[in-house]
MARDRENSE-837331 format. One record per residue: residue number from 1; chain; x, y, z negated of N, C-alpha, C in turn. Coordinates in Angstrom, 2 decimals. Atoms other than C-alpha are relative to their C-alpha. Layout:
PT   num   chaine      n_c1      n_c2      n_c3     ca_c1     ca_c2     ca_c3      c_c1      c_c2      c_c3
PT   NUM        A         X         Y         Z         X         Y         Z         X         Y         Z
...
This chain:
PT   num   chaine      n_c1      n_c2      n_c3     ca_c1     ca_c2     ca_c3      c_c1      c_c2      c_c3
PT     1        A      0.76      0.64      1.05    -95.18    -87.89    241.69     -0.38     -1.40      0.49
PT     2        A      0.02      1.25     -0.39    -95.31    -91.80    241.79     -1.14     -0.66     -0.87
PT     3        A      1.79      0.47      0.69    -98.27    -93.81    241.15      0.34     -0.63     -1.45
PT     4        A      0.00      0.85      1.30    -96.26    -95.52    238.13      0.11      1.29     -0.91
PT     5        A      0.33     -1.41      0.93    -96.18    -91.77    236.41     -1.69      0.18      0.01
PT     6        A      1.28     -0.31      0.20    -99.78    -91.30    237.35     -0.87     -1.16     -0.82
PT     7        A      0.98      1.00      0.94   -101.00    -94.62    235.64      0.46      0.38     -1.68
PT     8        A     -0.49     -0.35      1.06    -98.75    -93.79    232.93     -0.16      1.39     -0.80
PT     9        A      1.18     -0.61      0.54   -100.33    -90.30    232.47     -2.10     -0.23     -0.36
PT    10        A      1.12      0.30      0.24   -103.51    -91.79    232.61     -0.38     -1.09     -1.34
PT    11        A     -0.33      0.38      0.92   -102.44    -94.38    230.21     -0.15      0.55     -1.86
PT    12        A      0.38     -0.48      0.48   -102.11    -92.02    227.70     -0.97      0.67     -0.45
PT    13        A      1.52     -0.98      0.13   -104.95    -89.98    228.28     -1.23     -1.11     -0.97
PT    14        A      0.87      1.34      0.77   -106.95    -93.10    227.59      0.16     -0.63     -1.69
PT    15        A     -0.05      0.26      1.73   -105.58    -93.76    223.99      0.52      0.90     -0.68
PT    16        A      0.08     -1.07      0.42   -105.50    -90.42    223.25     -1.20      0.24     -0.41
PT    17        A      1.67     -0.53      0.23   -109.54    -90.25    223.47     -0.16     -1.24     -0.98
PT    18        A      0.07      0.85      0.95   -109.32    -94.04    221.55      0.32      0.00     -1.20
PT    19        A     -0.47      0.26      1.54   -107.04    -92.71    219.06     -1.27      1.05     -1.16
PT    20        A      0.94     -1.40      0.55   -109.23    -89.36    218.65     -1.47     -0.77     -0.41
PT    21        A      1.17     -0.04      0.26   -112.70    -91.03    218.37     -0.01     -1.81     -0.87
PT    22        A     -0.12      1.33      0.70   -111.65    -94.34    216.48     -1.07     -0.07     -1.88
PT    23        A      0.83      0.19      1.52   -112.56    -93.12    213.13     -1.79      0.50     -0.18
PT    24        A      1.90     -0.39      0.05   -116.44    -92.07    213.78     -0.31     -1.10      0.60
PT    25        A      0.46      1.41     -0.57   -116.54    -95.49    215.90      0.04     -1.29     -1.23
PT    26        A      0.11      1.09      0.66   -115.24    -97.62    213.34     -0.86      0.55     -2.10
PT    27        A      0.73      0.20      0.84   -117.22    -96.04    210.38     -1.39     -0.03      0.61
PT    28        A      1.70      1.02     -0.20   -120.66    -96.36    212.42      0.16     -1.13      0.30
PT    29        A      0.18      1.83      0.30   -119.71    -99.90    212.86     -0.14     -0.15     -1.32
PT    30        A      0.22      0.58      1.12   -119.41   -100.29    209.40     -1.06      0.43     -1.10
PT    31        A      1.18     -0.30      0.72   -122.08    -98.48    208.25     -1.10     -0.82      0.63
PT    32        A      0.51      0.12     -0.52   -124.05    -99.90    210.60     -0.19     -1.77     -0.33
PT    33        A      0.28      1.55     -0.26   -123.01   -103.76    210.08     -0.61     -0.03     -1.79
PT    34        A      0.58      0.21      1.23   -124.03   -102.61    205.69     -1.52     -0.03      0.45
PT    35        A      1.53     -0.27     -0.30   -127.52   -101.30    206.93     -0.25     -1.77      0.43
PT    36        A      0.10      0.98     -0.84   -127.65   -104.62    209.14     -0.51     -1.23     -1.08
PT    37        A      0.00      0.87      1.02   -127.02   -106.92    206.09     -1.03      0.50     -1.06
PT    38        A      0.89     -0.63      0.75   -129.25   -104.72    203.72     -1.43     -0.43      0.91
PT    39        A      2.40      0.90     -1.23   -132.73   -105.74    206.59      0.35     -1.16     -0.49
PT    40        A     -0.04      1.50      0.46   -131.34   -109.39    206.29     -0.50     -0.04     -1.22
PT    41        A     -0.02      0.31      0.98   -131.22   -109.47    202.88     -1.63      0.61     -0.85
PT    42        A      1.32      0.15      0.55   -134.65   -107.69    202.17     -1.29     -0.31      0.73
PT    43        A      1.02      0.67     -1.18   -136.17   -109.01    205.38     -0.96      1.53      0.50
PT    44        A      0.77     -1.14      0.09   -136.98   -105.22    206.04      0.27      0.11      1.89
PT    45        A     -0.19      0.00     -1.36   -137.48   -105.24    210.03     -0.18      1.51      1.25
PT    46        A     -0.05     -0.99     -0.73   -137.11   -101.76    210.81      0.20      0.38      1.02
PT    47        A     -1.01      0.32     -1.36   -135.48   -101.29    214.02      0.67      2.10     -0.17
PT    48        A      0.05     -1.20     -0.20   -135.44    -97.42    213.50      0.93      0.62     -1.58
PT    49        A     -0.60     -0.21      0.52   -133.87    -97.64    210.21      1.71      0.20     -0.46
PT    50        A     -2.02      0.13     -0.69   -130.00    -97.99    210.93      0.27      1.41      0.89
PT    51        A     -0.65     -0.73     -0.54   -130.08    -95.03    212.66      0.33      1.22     -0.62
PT    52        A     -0.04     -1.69      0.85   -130.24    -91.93    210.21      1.50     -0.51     -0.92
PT    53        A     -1.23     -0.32      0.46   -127.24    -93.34    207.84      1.25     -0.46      1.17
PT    54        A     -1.14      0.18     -1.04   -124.82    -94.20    211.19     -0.09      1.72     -0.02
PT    55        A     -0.05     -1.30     -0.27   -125.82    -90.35    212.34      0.61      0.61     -1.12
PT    56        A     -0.87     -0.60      1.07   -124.59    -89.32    208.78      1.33     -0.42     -0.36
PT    57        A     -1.47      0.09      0.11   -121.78    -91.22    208.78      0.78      0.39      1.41
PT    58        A     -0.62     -0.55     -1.32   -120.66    -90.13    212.11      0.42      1.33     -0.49
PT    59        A     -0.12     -1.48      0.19   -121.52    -86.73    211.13      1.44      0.19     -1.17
PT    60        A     -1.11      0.16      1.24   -119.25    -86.91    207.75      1.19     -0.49      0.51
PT    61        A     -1.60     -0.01     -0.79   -115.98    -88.19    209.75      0.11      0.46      0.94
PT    62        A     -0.49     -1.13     -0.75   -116.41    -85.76    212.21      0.30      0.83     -1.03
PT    63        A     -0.54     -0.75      0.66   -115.95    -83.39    209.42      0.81     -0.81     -0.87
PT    64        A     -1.07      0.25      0.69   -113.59    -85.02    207.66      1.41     -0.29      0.49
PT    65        A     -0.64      0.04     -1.02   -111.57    -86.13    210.46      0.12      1.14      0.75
PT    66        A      0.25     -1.02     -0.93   -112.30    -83.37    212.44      1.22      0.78      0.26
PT    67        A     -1.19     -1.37     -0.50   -108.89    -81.03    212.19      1.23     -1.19      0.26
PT    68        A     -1.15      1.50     -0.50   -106.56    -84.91    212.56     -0.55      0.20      1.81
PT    69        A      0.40      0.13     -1.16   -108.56    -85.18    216.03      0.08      1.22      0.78
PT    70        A     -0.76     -0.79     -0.81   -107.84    -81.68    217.04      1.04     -0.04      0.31
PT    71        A     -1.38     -0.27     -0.52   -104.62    -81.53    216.32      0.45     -1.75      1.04
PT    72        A      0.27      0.75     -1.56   -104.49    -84.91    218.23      0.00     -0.07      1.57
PT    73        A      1.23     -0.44     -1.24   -106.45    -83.47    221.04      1.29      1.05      0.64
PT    74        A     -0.71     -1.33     -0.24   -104.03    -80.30    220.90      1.43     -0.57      0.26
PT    75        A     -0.90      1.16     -0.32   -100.87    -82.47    221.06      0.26     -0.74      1.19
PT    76        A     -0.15      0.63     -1.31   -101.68    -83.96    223.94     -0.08      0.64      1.23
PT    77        A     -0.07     -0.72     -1.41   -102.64    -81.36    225.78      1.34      1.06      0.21
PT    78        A     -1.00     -0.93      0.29    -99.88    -79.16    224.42      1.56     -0.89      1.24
PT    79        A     -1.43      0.85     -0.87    -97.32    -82.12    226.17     -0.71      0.07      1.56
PT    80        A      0.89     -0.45     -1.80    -99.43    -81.85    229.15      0.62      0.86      0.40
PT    81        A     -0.01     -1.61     -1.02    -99.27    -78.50    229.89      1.56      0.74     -0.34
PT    82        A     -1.01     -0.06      0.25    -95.52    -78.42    228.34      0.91     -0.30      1.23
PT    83        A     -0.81      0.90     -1.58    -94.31    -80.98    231.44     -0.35      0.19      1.11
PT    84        A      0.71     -0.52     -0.58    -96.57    -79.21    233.52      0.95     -0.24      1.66
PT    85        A     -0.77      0.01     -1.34    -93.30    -78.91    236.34      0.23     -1.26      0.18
PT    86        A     -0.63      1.61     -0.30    -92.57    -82.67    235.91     -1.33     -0.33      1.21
PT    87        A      1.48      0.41     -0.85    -96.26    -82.87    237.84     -0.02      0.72      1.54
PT    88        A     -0.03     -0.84     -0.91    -96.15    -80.52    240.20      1.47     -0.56      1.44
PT    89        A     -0.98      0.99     -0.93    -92.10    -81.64    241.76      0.02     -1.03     -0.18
C-alpha cells in the first residue's frame, strides 16, 4: 500500500462526508443569510433569533435528504469494504 493510494483513499473519504452533509450546510447558510437580512431590514437585534429557523431547516433536509446521504454513506463504504484485499496486499 503506497502513500499515493492512501491519500487517494483519504481523498475520497473527505468528499464523501462534503458530498453527504452539503445539503443541511448549504440550506442553513441560506436560511440563515434570509433571517440575517430580515434583523437588517427591521433593525431587530436579536442575536438568539437565527437560531430556531437554521435548527428547522437543518432538521427538514436531514429528513428530506436523509435516505440520498445514506445511500451515499452506504456506497462508499460498500466500495470500501468491497476492495477490502486491494488494502490489505
Amino acid at each position: 500500500m503506497s502513500s499515493d493510494f492512501i491519500i487517494a483513499l483519504a481523498g475520497q473519504a473527505i468528499y464523501t462526508v462534503l458530498k453527504a452533509s452539503a445539503p443541511m450546510l448549504v440550506l442553513g447558510l441560506i436560511v440563515g443569510l434570509l433571517v440575517s437580512i430580515f434583523q437588517a431590514t427591521t433593525q431587530i437585534q436579536e442575536q438568539t433569533l437565527a437560531f430556531i429557523p437554521k435548527i428547522v431547516a437543518v432538521l427538514l433536509s436531514m429528513l428530506l435528504f436523509g435516505p440520498w446521504i445514506l445511500n451515499t454513506l452506504v456506497d462508499f463504504t460498500y466500495n470500501l469494504l468491497s476492495n477490502l484485499y486491494k488494502y490489505i496486499g
